[in-house]
KEGU-836193 format. One line per field, with one value per residue: residue in one letter; x, y, z of N, C-alpha, C in turn. Coordinates in nm, 2 decimals, padded with zeros to 4 digits. Each point is the difference from the previous one (the first is absolute). Layout:
! residues N
type <- (A, ...)
n.u <- (X, ...)
n.v <- (Y, ...)
n.w <- (Z, ...)
ca.u <- (X, ...)
ca.v <- (Y, ...)
ca.w <- (Z, ...)
c.u <- (X, ...)
c.v <- (Y, ...)
c.w <- (Z, ...)
This chain:
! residues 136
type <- (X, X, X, X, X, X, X, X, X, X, X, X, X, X, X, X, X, X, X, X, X, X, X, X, X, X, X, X, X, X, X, X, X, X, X, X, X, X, X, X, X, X, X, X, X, X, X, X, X, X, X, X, X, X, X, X, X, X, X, X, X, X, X, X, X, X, X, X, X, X, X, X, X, X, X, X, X, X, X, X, X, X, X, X, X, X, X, X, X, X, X, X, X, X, X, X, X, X, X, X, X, X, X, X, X, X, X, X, X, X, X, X, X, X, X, X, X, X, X, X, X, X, X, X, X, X, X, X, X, X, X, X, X, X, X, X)
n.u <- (00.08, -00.01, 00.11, -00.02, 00.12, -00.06, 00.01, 00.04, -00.13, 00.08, 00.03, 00.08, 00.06, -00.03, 00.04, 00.09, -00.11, 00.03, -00.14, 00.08, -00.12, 00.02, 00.00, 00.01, 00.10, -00.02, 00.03, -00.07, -00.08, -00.02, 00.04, -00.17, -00.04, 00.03, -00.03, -00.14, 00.06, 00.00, -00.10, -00.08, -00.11, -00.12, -00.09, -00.02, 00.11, -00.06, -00.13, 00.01, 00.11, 00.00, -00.14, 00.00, 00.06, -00.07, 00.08, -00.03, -00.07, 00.08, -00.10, 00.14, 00.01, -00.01, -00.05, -00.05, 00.01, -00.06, -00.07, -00.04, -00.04, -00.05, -00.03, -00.03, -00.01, -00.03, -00.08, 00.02, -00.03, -00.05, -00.05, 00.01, -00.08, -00.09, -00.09, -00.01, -00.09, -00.10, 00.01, 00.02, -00.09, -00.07, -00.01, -00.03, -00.04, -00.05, 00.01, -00.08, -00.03, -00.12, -00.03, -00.09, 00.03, 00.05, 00.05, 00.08, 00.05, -00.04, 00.06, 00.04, -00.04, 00.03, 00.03, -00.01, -00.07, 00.07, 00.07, 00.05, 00.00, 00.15, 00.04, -00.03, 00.01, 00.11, 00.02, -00.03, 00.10, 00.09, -00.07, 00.00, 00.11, 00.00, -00.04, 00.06, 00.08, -00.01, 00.02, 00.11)
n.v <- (-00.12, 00.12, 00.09, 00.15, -00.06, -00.12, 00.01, -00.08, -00.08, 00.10, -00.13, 00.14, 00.08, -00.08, -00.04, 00.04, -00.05, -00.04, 00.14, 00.10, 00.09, 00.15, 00.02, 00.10, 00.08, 00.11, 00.04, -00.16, 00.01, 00.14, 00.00, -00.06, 00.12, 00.04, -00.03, 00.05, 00.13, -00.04, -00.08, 00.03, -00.03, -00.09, 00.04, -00.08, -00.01, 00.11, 00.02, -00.09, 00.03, 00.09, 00.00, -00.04, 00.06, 00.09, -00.04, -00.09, 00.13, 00.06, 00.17, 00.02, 00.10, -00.07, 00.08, 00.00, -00.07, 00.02, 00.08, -00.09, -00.07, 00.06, 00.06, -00.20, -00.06, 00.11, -00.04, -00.12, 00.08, 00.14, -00.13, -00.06, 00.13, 00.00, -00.11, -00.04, 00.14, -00.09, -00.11, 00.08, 00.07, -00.13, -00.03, 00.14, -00.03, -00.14, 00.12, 00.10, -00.15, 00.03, -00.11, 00.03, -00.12, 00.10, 00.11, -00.09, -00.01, 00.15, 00.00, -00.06, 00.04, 00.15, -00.03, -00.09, 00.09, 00.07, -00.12, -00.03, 00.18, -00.01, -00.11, 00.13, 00.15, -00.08, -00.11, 00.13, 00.04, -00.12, -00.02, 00.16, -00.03, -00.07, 00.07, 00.09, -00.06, 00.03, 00.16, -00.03)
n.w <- (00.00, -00.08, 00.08, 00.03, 00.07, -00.03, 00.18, -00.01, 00.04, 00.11, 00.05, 00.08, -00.12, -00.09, 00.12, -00.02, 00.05, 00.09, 00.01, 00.04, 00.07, -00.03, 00.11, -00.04, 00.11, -00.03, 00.18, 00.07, -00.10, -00.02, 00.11, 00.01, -00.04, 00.13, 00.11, -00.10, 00.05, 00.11, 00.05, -00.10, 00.08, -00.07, -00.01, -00.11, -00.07, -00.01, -00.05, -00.13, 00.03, 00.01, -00.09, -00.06, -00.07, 00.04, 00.06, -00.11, -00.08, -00.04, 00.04, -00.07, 00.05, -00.11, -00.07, 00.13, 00.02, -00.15, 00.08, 00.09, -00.05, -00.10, 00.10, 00.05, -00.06, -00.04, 00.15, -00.02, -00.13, 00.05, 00.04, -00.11, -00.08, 00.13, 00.02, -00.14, 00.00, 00.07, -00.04, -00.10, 00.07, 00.05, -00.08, -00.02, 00.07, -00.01, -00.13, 00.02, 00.06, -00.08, -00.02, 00.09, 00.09, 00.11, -00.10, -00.04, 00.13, 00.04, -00.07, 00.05, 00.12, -00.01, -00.04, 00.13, 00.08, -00.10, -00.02, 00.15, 00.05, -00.06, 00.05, 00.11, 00.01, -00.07, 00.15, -00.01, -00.12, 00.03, 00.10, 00.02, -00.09, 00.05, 00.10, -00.06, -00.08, 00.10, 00.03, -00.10)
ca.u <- (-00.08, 00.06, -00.06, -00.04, 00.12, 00.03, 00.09, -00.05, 00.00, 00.08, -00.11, -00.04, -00.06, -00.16, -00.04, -00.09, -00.12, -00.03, 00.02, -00.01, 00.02, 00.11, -00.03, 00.11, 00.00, 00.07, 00.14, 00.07, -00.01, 00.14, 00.09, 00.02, 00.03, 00.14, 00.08, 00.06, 00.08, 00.15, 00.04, -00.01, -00.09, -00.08, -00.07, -00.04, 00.09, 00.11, -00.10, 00.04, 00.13, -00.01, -00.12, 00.02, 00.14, 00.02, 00.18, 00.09, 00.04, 00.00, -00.01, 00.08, 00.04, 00.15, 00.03, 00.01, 00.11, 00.16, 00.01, 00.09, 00.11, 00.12, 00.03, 00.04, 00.13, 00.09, 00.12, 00.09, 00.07, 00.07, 00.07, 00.04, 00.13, 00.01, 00.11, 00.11, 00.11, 00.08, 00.10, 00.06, 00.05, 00.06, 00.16, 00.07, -00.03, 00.11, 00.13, 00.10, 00.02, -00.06, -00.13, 00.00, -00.09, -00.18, -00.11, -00.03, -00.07, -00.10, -00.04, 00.02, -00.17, -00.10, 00.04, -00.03, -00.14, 00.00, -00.02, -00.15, -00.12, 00.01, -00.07, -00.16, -00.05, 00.00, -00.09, -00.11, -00.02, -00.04, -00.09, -00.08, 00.01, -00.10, -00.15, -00.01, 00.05, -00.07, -00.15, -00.07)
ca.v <- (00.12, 00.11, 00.11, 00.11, 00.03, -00.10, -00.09, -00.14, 00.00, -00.16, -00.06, 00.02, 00.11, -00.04, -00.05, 00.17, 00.08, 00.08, 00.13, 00.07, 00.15, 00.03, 00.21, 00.09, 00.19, 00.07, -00.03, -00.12, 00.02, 00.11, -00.12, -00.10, -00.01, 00.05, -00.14, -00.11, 00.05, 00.06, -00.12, -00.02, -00.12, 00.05, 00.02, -00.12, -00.04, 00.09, -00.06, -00.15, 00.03, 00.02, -00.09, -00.17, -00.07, 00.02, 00.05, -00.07, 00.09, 00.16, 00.08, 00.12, 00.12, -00.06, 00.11, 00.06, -00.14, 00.00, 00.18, -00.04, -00.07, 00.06, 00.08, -00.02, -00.02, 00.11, 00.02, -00.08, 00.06, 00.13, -00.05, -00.07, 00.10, 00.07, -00.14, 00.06, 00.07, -00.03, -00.11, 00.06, 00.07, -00.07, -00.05, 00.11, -00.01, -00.07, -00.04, 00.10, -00.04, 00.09, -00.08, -00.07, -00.13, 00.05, 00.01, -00.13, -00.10, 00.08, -00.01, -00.16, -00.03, 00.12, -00.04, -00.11, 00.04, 00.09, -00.14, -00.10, 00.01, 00.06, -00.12, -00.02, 00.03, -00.07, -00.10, 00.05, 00.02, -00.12, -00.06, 00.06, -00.04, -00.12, 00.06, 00.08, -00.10, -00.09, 00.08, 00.00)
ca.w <- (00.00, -00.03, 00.02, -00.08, -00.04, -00.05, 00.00, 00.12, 00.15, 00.09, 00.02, 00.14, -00.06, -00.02, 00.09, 00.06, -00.01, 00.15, 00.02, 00.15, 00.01, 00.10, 00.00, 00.05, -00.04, -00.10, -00.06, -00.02, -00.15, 00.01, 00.04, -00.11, -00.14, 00.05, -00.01, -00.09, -00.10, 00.05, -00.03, -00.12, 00.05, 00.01, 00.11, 00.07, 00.04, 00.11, 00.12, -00.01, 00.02, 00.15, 00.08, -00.06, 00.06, 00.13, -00.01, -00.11, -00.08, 00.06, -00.13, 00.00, -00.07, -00.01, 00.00, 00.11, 00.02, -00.01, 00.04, 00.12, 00.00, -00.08, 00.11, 00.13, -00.11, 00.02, 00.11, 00.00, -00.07, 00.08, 00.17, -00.02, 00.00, 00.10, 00.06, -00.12, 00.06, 00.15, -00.01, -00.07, 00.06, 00.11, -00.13, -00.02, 00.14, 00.02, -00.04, 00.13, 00.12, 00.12, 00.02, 00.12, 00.01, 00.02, -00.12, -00.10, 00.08, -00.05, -00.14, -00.03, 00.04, -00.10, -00.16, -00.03, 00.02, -00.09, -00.12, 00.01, -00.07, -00.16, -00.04, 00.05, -00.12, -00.12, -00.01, 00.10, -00.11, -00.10, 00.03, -00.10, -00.16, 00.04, 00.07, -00.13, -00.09, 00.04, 00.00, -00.11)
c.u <- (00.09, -00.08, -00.01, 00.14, 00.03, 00.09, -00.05, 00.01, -00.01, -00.14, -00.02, -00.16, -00.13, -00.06, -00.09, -00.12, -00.08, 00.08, 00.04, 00.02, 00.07, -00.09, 00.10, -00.06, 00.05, 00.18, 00.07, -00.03, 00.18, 00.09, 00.06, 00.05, 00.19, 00.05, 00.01, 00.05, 00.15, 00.04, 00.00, -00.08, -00.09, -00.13, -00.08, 00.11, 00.08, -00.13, 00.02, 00.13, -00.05, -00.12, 00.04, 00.14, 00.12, 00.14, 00.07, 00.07, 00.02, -00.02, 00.10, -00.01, 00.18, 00.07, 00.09, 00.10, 00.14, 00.06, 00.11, 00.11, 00.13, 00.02, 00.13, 00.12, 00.08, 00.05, 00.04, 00.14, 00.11, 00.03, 00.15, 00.16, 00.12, 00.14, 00.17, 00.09, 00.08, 00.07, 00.11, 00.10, 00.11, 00.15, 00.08, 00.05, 00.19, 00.10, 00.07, 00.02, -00.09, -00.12, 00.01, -00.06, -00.16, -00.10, -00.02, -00.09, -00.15, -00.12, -00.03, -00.14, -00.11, 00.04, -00.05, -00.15, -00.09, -00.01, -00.17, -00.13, -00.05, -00.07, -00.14, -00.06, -00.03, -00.09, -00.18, -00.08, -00.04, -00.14, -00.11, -00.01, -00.10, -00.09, -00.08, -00.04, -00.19, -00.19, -00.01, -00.04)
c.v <- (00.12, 00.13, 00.09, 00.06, -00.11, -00.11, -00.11, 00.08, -00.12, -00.08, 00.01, 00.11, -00.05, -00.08, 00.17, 00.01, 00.11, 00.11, 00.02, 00.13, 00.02, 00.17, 00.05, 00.11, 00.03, 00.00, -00.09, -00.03, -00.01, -00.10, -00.14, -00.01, 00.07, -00.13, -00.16, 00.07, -00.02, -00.17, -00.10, -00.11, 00.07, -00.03, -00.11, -00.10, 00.02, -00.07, -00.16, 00.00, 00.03, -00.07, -00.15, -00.04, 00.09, 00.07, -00.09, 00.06, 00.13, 00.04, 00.11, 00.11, -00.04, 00.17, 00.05, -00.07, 00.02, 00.13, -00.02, -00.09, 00.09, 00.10, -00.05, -00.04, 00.14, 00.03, -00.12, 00.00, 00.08, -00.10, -00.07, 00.09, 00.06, -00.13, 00.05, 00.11, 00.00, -00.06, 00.07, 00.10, -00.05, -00.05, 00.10, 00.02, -00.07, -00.03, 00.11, -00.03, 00.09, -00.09, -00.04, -00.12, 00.01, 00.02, -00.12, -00.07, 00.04, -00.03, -00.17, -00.06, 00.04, -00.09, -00.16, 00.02, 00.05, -00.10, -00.07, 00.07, 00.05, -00.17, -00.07, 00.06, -00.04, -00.09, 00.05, 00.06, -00.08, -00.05, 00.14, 00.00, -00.14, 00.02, 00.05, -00.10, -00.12, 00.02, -00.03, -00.16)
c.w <- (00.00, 00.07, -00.10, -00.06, -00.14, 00.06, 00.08, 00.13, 00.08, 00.07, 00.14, -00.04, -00.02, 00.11, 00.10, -00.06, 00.10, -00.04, 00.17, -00.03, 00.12, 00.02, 00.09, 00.02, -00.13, 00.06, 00.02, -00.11, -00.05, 00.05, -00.08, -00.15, -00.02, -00.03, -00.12, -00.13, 00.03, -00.02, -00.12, -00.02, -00.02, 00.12, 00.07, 00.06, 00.19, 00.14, 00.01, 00.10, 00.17, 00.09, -00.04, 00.07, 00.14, -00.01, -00.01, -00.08, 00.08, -00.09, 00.05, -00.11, -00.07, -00.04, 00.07, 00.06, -00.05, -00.05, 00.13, -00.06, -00.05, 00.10, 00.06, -00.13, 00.01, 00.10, 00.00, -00.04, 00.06, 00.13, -00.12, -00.03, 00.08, 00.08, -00.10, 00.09, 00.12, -00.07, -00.06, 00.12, 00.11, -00.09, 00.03, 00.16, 00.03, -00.08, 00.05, 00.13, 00.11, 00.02, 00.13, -00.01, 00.06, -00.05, -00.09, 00.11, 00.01, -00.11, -00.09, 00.02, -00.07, -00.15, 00.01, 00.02, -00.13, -00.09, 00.04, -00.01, -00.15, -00.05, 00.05, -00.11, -00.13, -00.01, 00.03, -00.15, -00.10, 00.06, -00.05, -00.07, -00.04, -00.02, -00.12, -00.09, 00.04, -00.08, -00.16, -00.05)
């Protein structure tokens, strides 16, 4: 059986006979139709998704998402720069024999701290990326 587009439809598709109304305000209207633009779902979809299937699916603003992401990427970035010039600096340090052991001993901790949660994060990313990957 062909829709009005000409294409098959799936056999979840012709199983839908059941109508459900829905009423709104004018601005959870507004809201709604906010939101299946930002997410690119349409509107039956977006109610199937959150009523039927609960929080299996997340609906994200991926938009928005990867507005942050590319945020937290750029300070990773500037922490990543910033480690460079220490280290750099600390070189310059001890070829003039002015490096104290205090400050390396100092600093040894901060830098091993500074890895495990540069790899929380990563791992905290890949499961959003998931999450994402998931909604379509």
């Amino acid at each position: 059986m062909k829709n009005r587009k000409g294409n098959l439809k799936t056999v979840a598709h012709k199983q839908r006979t059941r109508r459900f109304e829905l009423r709104l305000s004018e601005a959870e209207r507004a809201q709604f139709l906010d939101l299946e633009n930002a997410l690119g779902l349409s509107r039956a979809d977006i109610v199937r998704i959150r009523v039927l299937q609960h929080s299996k699916k997340m609906l994200v603003n991926t938009t928005e998402i990867m507005k942050l992401l590319d945020g937290i990427g750029t300070q990773i970035g500037r922490s990543g720069n910033n480690i460079n010039q220490l280290a750099r600096h600390a070189n310059t340090l001890q070829q003039q024999g002015m490096l104290h052991s205090a400050i390396m001993r100092d600093l040894i901790p901060l830098l091993t701290e500074y890895v495990r949660l540069q790899r929380e994060l990563e791992q905290s990313i890949r499961q959003l990326i998931r999450l994402i990957r998931g909604q379509t």
